[in-house]
C-alpha positions as CSV (number, residue, x, y, z in Angstrom):
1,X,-145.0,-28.5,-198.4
2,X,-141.5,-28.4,-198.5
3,X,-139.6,-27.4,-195.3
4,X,-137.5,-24.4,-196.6
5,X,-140.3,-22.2,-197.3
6,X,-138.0,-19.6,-198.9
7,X,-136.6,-21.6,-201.6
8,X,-138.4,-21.2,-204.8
9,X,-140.8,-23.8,-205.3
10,X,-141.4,-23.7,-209.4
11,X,-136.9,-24.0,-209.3
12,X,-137.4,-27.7,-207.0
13,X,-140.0,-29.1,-209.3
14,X,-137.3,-29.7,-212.0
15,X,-136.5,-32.9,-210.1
16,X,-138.4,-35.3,-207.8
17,X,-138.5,-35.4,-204.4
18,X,-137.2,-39.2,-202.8
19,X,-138.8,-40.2,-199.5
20,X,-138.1,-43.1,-197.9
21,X,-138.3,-46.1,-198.5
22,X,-138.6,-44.6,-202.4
23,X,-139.3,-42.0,-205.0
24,X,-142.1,-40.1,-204.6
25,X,-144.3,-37.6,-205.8
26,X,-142.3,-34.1,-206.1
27,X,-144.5,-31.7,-204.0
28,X,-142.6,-28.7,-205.6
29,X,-144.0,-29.8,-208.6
30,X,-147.5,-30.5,-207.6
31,X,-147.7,-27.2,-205.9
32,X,-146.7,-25.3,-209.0
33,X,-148.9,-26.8,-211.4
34,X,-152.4,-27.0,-209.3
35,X,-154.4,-25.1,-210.6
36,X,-156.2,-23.6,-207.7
37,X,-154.9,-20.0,-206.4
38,X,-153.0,-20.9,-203.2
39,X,-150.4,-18.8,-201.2
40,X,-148.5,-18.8,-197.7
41,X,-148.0,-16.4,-195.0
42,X,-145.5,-16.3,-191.9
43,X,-147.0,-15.7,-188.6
44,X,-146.3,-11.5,-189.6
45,X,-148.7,-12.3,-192.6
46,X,-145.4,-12.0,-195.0
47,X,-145.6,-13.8,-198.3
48,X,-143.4,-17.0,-198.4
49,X,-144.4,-18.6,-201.4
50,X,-147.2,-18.3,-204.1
51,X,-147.8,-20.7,-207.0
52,X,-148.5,-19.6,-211.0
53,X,-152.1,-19.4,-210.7
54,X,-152.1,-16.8,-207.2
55,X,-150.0,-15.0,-209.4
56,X,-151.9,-15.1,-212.8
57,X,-155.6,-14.2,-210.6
58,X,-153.9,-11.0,-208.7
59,X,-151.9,-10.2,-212.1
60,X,-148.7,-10.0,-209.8
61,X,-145.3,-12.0,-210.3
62,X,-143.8,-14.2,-207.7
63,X,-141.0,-11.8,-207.2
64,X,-143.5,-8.5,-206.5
65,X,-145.0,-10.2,-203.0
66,X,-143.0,-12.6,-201.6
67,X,-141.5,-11.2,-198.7
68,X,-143.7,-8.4,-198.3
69,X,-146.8,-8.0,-196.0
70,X,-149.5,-9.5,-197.6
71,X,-151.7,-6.0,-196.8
72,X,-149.1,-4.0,-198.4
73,X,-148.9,-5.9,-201.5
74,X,-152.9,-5.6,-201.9
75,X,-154.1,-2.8,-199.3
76,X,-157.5,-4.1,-197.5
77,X,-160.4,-2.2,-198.3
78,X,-164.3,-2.4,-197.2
79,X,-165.9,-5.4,-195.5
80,X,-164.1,-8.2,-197.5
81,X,-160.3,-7.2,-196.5
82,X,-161.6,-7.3,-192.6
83,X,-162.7,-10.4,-193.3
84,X,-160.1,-12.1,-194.2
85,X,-157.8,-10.3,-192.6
86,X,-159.7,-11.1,-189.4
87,X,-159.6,-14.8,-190.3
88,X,-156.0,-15.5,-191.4
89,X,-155.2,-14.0,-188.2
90,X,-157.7,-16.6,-186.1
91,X,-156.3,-19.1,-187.4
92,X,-152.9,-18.1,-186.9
93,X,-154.5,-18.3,-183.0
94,X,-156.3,-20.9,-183.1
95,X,-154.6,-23.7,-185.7
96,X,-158.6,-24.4,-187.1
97,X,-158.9,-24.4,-190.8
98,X,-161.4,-21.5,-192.0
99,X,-163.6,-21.1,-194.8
100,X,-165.0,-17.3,-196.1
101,X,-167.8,-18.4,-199.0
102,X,-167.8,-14.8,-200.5
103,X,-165.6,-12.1,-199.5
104,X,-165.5,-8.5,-202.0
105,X,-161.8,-7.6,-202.6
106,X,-160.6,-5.1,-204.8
107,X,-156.8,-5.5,-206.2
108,X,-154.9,-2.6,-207.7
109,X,-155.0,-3.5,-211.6
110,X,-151.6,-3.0,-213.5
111,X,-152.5,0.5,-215.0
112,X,-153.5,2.3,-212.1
113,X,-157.2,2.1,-210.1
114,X,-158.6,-1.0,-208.8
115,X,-160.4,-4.3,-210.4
116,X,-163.3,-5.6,-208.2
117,X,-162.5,-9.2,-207.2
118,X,-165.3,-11.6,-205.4
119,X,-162.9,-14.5,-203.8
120,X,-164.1,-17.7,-202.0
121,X,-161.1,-18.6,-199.3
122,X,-159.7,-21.4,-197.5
123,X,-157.4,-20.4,-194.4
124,X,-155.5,-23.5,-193.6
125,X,-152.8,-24.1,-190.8
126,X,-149.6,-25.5,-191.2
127,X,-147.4,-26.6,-187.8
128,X,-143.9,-26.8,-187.8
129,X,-142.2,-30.0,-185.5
130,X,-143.1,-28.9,-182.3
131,X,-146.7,-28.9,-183.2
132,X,-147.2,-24.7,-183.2
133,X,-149.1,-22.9,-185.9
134,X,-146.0,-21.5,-188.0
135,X,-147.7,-20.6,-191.6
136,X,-151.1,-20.5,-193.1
137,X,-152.3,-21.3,-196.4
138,X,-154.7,-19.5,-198.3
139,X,-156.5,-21.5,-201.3
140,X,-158.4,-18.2,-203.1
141,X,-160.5,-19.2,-205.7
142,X,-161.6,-16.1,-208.2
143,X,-165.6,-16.6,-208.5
144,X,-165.6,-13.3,-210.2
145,X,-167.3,-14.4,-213.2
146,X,-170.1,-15.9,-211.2
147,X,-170.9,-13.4,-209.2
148,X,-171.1,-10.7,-211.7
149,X,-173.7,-13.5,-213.7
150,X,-175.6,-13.4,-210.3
151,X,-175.4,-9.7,-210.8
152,X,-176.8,-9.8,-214.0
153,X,-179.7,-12.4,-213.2
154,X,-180.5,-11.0,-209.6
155,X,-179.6,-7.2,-209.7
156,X,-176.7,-5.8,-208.0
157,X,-176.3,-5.8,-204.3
158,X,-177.2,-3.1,-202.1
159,X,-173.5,-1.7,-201.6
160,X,-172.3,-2.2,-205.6
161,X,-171.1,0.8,-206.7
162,X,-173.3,2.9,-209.0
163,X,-174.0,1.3,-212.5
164,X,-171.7,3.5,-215.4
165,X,-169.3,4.1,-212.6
166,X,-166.0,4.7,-214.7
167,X,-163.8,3.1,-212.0
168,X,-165.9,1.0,-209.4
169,X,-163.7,1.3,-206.8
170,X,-162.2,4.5,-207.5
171,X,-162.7,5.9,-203.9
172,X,-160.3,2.7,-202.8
173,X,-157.7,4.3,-204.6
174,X,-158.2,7.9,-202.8
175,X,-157.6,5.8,-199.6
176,X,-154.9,3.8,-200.3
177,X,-152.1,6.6,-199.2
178,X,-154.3,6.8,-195.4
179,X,-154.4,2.1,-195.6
180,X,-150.5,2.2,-196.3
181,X,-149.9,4.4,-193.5
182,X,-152.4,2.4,-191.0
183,X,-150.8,-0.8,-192.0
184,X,-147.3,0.7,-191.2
185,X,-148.8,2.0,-187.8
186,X,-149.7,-1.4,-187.4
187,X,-146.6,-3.0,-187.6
188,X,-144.7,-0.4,-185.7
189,X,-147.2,-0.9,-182.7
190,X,-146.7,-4.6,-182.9
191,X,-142.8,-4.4,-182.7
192,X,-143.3,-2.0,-180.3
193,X,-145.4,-4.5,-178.3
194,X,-142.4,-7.4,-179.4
195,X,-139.7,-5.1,-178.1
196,X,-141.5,-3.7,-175.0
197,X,-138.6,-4.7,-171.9
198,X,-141.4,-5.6,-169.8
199,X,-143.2,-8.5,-170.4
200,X,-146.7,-8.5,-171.5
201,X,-149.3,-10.8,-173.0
202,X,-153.0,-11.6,-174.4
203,X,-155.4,-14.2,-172.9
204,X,-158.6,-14.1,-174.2
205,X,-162.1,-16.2,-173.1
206,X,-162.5,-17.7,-169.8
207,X,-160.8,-20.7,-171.0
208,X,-157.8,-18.3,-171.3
209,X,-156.2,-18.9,-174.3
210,X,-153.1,-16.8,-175.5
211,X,-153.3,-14.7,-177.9
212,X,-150.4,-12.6,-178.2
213,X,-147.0,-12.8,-176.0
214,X,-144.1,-10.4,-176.4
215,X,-140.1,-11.3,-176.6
216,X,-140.0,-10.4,-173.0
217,X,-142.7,-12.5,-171.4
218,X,-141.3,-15.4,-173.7
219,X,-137.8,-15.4,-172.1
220,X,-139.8,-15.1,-169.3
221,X,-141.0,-18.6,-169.7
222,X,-138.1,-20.3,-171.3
223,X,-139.1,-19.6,-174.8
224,X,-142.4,-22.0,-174.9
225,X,-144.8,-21.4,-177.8
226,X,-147.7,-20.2,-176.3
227,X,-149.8,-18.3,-178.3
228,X,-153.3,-20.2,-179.1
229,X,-152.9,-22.2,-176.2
230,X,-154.7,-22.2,-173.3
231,X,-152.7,-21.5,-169.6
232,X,-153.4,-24.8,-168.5
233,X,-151.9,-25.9,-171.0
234,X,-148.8,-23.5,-171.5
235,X,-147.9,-23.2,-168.2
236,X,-149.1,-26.0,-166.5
237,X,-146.8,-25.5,-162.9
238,X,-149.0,-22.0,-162.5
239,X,-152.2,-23.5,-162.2
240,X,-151.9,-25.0,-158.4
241,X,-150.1,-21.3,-157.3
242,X,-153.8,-19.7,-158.2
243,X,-153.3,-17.7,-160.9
244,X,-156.2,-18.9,-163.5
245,X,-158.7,-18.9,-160.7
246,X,-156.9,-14.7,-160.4
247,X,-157.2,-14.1,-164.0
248,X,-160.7,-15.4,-164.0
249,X,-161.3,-13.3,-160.8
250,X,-159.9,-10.0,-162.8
251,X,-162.3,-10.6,-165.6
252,X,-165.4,-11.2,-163.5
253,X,-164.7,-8.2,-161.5
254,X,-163.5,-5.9,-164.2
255,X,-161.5,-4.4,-161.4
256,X,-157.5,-4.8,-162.0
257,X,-154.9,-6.9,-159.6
258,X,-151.6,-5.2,-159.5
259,X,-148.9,-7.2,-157.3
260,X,-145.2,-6.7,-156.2
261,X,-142.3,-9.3,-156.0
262,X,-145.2,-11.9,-156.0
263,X,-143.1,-15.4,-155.6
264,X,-143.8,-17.5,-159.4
265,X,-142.5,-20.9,-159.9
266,X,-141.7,-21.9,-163.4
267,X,-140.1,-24.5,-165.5
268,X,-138.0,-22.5,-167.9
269,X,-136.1,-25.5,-169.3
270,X,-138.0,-28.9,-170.1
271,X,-137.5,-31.4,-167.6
272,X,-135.6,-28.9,-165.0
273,X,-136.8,-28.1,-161.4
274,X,-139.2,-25.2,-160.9
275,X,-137.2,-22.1,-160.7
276,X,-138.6,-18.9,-158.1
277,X,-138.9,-15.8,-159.7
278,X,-140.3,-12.4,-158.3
279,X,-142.7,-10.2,-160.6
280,X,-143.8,-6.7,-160.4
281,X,-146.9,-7.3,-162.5
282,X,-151.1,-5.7,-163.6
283,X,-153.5,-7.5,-164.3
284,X,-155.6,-5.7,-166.6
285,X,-159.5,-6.6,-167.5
286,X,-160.4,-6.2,-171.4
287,X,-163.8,-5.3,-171.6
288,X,-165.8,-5.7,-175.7
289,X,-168.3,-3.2,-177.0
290,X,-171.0,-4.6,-174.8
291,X,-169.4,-3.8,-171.2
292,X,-168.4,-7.6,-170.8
293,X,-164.6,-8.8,-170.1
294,X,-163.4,-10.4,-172.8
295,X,-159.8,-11.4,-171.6
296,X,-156.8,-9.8,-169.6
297,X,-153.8,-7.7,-170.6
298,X,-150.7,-9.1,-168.8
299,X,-148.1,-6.3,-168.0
300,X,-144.9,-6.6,-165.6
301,X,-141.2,-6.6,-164.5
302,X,-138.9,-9.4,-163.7
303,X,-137.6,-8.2,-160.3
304,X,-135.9,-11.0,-159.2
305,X,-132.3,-9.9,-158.8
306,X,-133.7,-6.5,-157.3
307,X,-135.6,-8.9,-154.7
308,X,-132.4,-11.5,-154.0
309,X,-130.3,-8.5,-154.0
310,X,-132.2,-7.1,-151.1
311,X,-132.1,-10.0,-149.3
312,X,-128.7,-10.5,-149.7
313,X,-128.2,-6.5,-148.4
314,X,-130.6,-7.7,-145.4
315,X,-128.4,-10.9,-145.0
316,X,-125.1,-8.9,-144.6
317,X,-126.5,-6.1,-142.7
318,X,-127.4,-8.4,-140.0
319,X,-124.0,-10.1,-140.0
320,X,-122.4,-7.0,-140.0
321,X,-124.6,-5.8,-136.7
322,X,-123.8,-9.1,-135.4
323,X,-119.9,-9.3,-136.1
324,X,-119.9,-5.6,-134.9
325,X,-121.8,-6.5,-131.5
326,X,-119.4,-9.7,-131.1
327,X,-116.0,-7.6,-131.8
328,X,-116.9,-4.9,-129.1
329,X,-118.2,-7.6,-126.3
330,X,-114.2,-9.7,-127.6
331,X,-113.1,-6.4,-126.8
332,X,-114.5,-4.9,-123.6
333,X,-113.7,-9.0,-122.2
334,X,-110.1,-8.5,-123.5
335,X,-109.8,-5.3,-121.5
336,X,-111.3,-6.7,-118.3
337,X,-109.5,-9.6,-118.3
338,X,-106.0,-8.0,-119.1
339,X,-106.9,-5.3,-116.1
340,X,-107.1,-8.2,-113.8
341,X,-103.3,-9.5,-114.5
342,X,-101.9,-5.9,-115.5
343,X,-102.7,-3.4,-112.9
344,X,-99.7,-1.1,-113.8
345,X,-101.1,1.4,-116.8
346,X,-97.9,0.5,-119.1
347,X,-97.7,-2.8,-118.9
348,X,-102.1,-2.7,-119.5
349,X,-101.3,-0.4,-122.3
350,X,-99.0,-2.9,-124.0
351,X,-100.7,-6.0,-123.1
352,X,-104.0,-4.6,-124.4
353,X,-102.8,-2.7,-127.3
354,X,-101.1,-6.5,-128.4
355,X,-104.2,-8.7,-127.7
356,X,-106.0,-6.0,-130.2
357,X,-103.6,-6.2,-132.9
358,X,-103.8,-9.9,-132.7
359,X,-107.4,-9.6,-132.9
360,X,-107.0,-7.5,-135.8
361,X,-104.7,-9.5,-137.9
362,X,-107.2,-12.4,-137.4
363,X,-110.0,-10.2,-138.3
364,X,-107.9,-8.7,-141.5
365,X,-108.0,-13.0,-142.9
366,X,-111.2,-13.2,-142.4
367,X,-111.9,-9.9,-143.9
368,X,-110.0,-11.0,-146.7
369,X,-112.5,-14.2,-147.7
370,X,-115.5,-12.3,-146.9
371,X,-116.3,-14.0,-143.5
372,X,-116.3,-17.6,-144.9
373,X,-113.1,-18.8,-142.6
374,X,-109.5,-18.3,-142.2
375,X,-106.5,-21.1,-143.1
376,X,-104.4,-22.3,-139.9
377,X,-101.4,-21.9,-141.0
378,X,-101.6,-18.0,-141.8
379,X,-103.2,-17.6,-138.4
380,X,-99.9,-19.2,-136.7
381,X,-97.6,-17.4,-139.4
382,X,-99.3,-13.7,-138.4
383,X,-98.3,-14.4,-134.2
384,X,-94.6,-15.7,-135.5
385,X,-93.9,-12.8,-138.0
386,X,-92.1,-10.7,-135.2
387,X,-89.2,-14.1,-134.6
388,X,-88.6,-14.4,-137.9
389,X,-89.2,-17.7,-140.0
390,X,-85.7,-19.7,-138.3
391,X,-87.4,-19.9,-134.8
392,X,-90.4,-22.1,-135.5
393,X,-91.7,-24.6,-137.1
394,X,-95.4,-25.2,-138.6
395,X,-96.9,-28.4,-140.1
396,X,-100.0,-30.1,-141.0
397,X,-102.5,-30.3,-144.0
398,X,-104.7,-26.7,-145.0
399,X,-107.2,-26.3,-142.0
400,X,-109.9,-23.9,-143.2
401,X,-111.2,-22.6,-140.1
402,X,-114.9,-20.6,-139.4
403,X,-115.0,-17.2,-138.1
404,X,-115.1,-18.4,-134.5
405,X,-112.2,-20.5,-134.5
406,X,-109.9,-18.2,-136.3
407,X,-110.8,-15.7,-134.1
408,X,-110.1,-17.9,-130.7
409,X,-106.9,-19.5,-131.9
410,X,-106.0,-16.4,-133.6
411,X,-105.6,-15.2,-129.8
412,X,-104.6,-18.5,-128.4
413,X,-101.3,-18.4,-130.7
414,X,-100.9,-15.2,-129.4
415,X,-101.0,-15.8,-125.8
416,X,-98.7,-18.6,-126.3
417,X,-96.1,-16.8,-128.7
418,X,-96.4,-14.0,-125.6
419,X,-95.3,-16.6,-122.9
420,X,-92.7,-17.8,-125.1
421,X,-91.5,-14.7,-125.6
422,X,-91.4,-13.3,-122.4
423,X,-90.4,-16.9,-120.4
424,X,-89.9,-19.4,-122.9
425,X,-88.3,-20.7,-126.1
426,X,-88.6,-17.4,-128.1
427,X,-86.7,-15.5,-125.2
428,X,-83.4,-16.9,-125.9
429,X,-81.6,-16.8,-128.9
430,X,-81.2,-20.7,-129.6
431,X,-84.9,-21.5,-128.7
432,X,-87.2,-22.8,-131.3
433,X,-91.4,-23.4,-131.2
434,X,-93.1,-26.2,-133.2
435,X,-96.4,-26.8,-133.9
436,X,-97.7,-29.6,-135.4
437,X,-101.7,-30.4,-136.3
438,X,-103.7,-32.7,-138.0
439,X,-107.3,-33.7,-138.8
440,X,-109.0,-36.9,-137.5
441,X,-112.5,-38.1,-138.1
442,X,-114.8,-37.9,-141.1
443,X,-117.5,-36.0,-141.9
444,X,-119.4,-34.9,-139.1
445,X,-116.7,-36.0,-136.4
446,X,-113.6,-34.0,-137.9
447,X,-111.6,-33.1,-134.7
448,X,-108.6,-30.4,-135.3
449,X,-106.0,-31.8,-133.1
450,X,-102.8,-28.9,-132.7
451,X,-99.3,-29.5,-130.6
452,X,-97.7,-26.5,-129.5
453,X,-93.8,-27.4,-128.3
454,X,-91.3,-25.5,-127.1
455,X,-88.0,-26.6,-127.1
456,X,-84.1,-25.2,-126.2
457,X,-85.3,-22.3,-124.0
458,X,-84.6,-21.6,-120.6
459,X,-86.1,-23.3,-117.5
460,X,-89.6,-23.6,-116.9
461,X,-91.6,-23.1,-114.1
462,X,-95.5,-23.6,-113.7
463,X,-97.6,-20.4,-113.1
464,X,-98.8,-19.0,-109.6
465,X,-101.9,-17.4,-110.9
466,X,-104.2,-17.6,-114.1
467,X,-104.2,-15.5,-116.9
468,X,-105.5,-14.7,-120.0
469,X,-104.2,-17.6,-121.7
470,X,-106.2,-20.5,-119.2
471,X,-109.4,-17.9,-119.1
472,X,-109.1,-17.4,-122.7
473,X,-109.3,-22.1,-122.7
474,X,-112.0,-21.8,-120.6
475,X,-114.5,-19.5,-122.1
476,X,-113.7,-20.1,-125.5
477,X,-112.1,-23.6,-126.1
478,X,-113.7,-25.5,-124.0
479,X,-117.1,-23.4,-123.1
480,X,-118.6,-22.6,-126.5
481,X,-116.6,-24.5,-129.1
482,X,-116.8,-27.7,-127.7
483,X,-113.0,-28.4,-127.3
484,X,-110.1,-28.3,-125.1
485,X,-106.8,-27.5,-124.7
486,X,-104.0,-29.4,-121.8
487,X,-100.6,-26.7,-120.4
488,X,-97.8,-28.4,-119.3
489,X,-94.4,-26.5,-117.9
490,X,-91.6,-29.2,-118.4
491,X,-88.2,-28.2,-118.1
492,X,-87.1,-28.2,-121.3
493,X,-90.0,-25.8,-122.6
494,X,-94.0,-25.2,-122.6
495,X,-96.3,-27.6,-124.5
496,X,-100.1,-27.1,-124.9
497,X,-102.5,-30.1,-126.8
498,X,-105.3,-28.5,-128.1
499,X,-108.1,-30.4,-129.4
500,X,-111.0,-28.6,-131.3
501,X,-114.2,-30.0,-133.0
502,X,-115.0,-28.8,-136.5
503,X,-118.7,-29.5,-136.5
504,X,-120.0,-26.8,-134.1
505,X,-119.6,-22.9,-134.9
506,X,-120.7,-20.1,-132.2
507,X,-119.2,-16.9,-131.0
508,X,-116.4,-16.1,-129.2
509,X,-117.0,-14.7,-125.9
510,X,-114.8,-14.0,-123.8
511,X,-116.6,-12.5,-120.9
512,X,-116.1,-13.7,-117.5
């Protein structure tokens, strides 16, 4: 058959088709003038094409069926439409060509009641590229005649209607109101089951196979064709996380197997790495007439972004509790150790109340890129905003610094900018403070070297005690972040050399 389905076949067989290499035999044309009854359904069981003899046996014209459901255009009545109802739809599952020797069928005629019809069907698969069961075929030859000599030679069967019967299927045509709404019910439930948000699906036999599979377990599963297909082979990556030996287990035990945010690993593009997902999902046993399981009903939810979203709560929950338990121990240390050099309540007042600030415009940054590190250069800026830009001088490449470096130079610069404000360069009005860094190393040695100058201030004279500057060096600088930093009180103005690894992240503590 042609590809385009749609197209009207009897229309294409008014020229040949070429193939290659040559001309060939036009299959348009060949369709149209065999002289067998054939037809083809979608996988809905919609007409897509019919040649001139379907259409002279069932008295209909091409136009009347295609595109409509097949059991709209000739409602199914008695044991013949089950049957081949039943097997078009097998064969849609299962891609084996079927044969029904004798099926009883009744068509509406074209003046109203019903003509008995005795068929002899073919049900034959047709796969599209990718090798899945997209139409079937149905080659129905009318052995009317013959069965109604067999009638005539043998007696009629044991469910013929009564002989002088006016209309022998008269009671079909009673019915057919009740089969048109049934076979709308039908297809409403089956979109229903297509359109259902959570996924669901049909595996049937203890080989199980797939039998039906809605729009949502699809996208589920990247859009592979599963239906008549076993699991094994549809979704091969499942098979070593347990789930046919639990789908086996469900059906032996009758008993269902619900699970929540269960971990699944699958390959929803060809070729790509396994991707987790987390389903809320039943397992439900299907159990025929006799008591026995037949297959499983697959139900569930995709919960994945409810689960990662949780975690992710969890995640910053825990940093929060941890930042909040590392802010208060940075604080109570930065009380204790400004007690220690400020005695007097003002001058603690101020000394504290500025240490805190500075702390909070370091946490503000960080705050600002969600934790993930603070640049260098707004650090310094934040301690210098008070001089205004003409007293110092900043350069060196952007430093992105973590959490725990930000935090201890953030209070380093301001230590410094203190002293100089007080004692050195940024006390008098000419003074000026320059502070120049750069990065050495590569990868895994990075060192952040910084060079803190002061320069036209006043006179400088070394310390008689140690402050919060040199404890705030020891405990942070050079305890826990692996670095260190060098004072020197020359004459013509304070310098401090810092050097800081940018390999190794803990907290700041400042506690004595």
């Amino acid at each position: 058959m042609p590809q385009d389905l749609g197209e009207t076949v009897i229309d294409r067989a008014q020229a040949p088709l070429t193939a290659s290499g040559g001309a060939g035999p036009d299959l348009a044309q060949l369709f149209a003038a065999m002289p067998g009854q054939y037809m083809i359904l979608d996988r809905d069981l919609v007409y897509v094409e019919a040649n001139p003899a379907y259409c002279a046996s069932t008295q209909r014209t091409r136009e009347e069926i295609v595109g409509r459901y097949v059991f709209e255009a000739f409602p199914p009545t008695g044991e013949g439409g089950r049957l081949i109802e039943e097997s078009l739809r097998r064969v849609l599952v299962t891609g084996v060509t079927e044969t029904l020797p004798l099926a009883a069928y009744p068509i509406p005629a074209p003046n109203g009641g019903f003509m008995m019809k005795y068929w002899s069907c073919v049900h034959i698969p047709l796969f599209d590229a990718a090798g899945e069961v997209a139409y079937v075929a149905q080659n129905a030859v009318d052995v009317t005649e013959l069965q109604q000599l067999k009638t005539i030679a043998y007696g009629p069967e044991p469910d013929a209607p009564a002989a002088g019967e006016s209309d022998l299927f008269q009671r079909a045509q009673e019915i057919t109101a009740v089969n048109d709404a049934l076979a709308a019910e039908t297809r409403g439930l089956r979109d229903l089951f297509m359109q259902t948000p959570s996924f669901m699906a049909v595996l049937m036999g203890h080989d199980l196979t797939y039998a039906q599979a809605n729009n949502a377990y699809l996208q589920l599963i990247g859009h592979r064709q599963v239906v008549g297909k076993t699991l094994a082979d549809a979704l091969p990556e499942v098979v070593e996380q347990g789930f046919p030996d639990l789908l086996r287990g469900v059906m032996t035990s009758k008993v269902p197997h619900i699970d929540h945010a269960a971990s699944v690993l699958l390959q929803r593009t060809p070729g790509a790495v396994l991707e987790e997902r987390f389903l809320d999902f039943i397992f439900q046993p299907i159990v025929g007439p006799d008591g026995e399981s037949v297959g499983v009903f697959v139900e569930g939810s995709d919960v994945t972004d409810r689960v990662l979203g949780d975690r992710q709560q969890k995640l910053l929950l825990d940093e929060l509790n941890h930042r909040v338990k590392n802010t208060l121990s940075t604080v109570q240390a930065i009380a204790d150790q400004t007690l220690r050099t400020n005695a007097d309540p003002v001058s603690f007042r101020e000394a504290f109340e500025a240490r805190l600030m500075a702390l909070s415009d370091t946490h503000n940054l960080l705050t600002a890129t969600n934790w993930i590190g603070a640049d260098l250069r707004q650090i310094a800026q934040l301690e210098f905003r008070p001089y205004g830009s003409a007293r110092y001088h900043l350069m060196g490449p952007a430093v992105a610094l973590s959490p725990a470096r930000a935090l201890a130079l953030g209070l380093l610069f301001h230590e410094l900018a203190t002293n100089a404000a007080k004692y050195g360069a940024l006390s008098a009005g000419g003074g000026q403070v320059e502070v120049v860094w750069q990065v050495r190393g590569e990868d895994e040695l990075q060192e952040l070297e910084i060079d803190w100058r002061e320069a036209d201030g006043p006179p400088v004279t070394p310390p008689t005690r140690r402050g919060f500057g040199s404890r705030l060096i020891e405990r942070s600088l050079q305890g826990q972040l692996g670095g260190e930093a060098t004072l020197s009180y020359a004459p013509d103005g304070v310098r401090c050399r810092i050097r800081l690894p940018l390999t190794r992240d803990l907290d700041l503590d400042l506690e004595s």
